[in-house]
Structure formats: structure tokens, C-alpha cells
N, C-alpha and C positions, 0 to 999 in steps of 0.2 A: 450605126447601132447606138440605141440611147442608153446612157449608162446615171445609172440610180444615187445620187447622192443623197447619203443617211445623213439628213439634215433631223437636229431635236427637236420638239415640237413641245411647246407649256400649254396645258389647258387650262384656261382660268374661270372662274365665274366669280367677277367683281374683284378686289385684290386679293381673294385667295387663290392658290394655287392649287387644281386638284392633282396633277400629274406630269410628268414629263419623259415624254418616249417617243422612239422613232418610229412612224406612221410611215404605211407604202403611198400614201396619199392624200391630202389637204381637202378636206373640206370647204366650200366656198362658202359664204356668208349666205343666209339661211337655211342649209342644208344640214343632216341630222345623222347624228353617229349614236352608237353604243358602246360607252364607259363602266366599267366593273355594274353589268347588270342594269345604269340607268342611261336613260337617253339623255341627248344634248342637241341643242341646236345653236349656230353657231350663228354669232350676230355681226362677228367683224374678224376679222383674218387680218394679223402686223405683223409683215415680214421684216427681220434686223438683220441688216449686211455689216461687214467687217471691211475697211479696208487691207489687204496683204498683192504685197508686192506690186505695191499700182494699180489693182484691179480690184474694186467691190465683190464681194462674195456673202451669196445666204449664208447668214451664219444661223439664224433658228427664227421658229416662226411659231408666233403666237394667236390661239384661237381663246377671243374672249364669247364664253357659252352663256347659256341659262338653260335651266335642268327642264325638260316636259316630259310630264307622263305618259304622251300616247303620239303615236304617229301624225306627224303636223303633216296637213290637206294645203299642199302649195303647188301654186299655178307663177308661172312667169308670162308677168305680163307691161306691156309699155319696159323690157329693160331691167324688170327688179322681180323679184321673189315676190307676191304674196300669199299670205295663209287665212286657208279657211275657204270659205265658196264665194266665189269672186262672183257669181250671179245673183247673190243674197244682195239686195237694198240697203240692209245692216252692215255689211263686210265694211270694216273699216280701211282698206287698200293698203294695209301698211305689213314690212317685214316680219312685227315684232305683236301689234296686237291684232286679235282675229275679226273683234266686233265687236259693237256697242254693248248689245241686250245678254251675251252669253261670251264673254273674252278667252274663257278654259275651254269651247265645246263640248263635244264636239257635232261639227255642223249637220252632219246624217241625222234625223231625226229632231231637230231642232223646233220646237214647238215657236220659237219667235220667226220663223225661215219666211222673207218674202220676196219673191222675183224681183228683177231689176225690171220699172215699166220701160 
């Protein structure tokens, strides 16, 4: 049986802190939660252990976010997270920005949209 350690969790975007609370579960690094009403997605996950009685222990774990407005379009691919339409010629392949011509989307209707030849 697995049993649930209420481990605290800080949410930060850059060195402010927006909150600190025990989550049923960790977000991975580019994946997307909902915060008092606004999105986040999360760009890095720092877990900090303690040592106590000779054995390392989570002690809390930090997700550093940046705030988006709409539902980020990610695909995994080669190993990593990216966002946006990975068939787009533009997609810049990367966690954090979408693409060259349009970086906020979103890609559905995108008047610069070009296949990959």
C-alpha cells in the first residue's frame, strides 16, 4: 500500500512566491495547472531533501511557473515536452517558446501555419 506524504509545495514565478500548499500531486516540467482562477505552466520542478536520522528526506518541492492564458498545445517528442504544433516549419521545438512569427498563439488557425516539407 502506498502511503501519501503531505509534502509542501512553493509555487513561484521568478523570485516571487505565489503560494505554498500541499498538492495530491506534482506537476512535471512543462505541464499545466490551475491557480486561484489562472493557469500556470511549469518550467522546472526543485525538489529540497533534509537530512534526519541518516536518511535524506523530501522535505518540499518547488515548482518555478510562468502564468499562460490558454491551454498550451504540447506534444512529447525526442524525450522533452514541446509546445505548440510540432508540424509547423515555424515551431520553434522548444519547452518554453511556441514559434518564431506568433510565440502567444494560438496555433489552430494561425495565418503564418506552414507544414514541415
Amino acid at each position: 500500500m502506498t502511503e501519501f506524504l503531505e509534502i509542501p509545495v512553493e509555487v513561484r514565478h521568478g523570485d516571487r512566491l505565489l503560494c505554498r500548499a500541499v498538492m495530491e500531486w506534482y506537476p512535471q516540467s512543462g505541464g499545466t495547472f490551475d491557480l486561484d482562477g489562472q493557469s500556470y505552466v511549469v518550467l522546472e520542478r526543485r525538489h529540497r531533501y533534509h537530512l534526519r536520522h541518516g536518511t535524506y528526506r523530501l522535505a518540499n518541492v518547488a515548482l518555478l511557473v510562468q502564468p499562460c492564458t490558454k491551454a498550451v498545445e504540447r506534444s512529447w517528442i525526442n524525450g522533452r515536452w514541446l509546445i505548440g504544433d510540432c508540424s509547423c516549419r515555424f515551431n520553434a521545438q522548444s519547452e518554453l517558446i511556441r514559434c518564431a512569427v506568433n510565440p502567444e498563439g494560438p496555433c489552430a488557425g494561425c495565418r503564418w501555419r506552414e507544414p514541415l516539407a
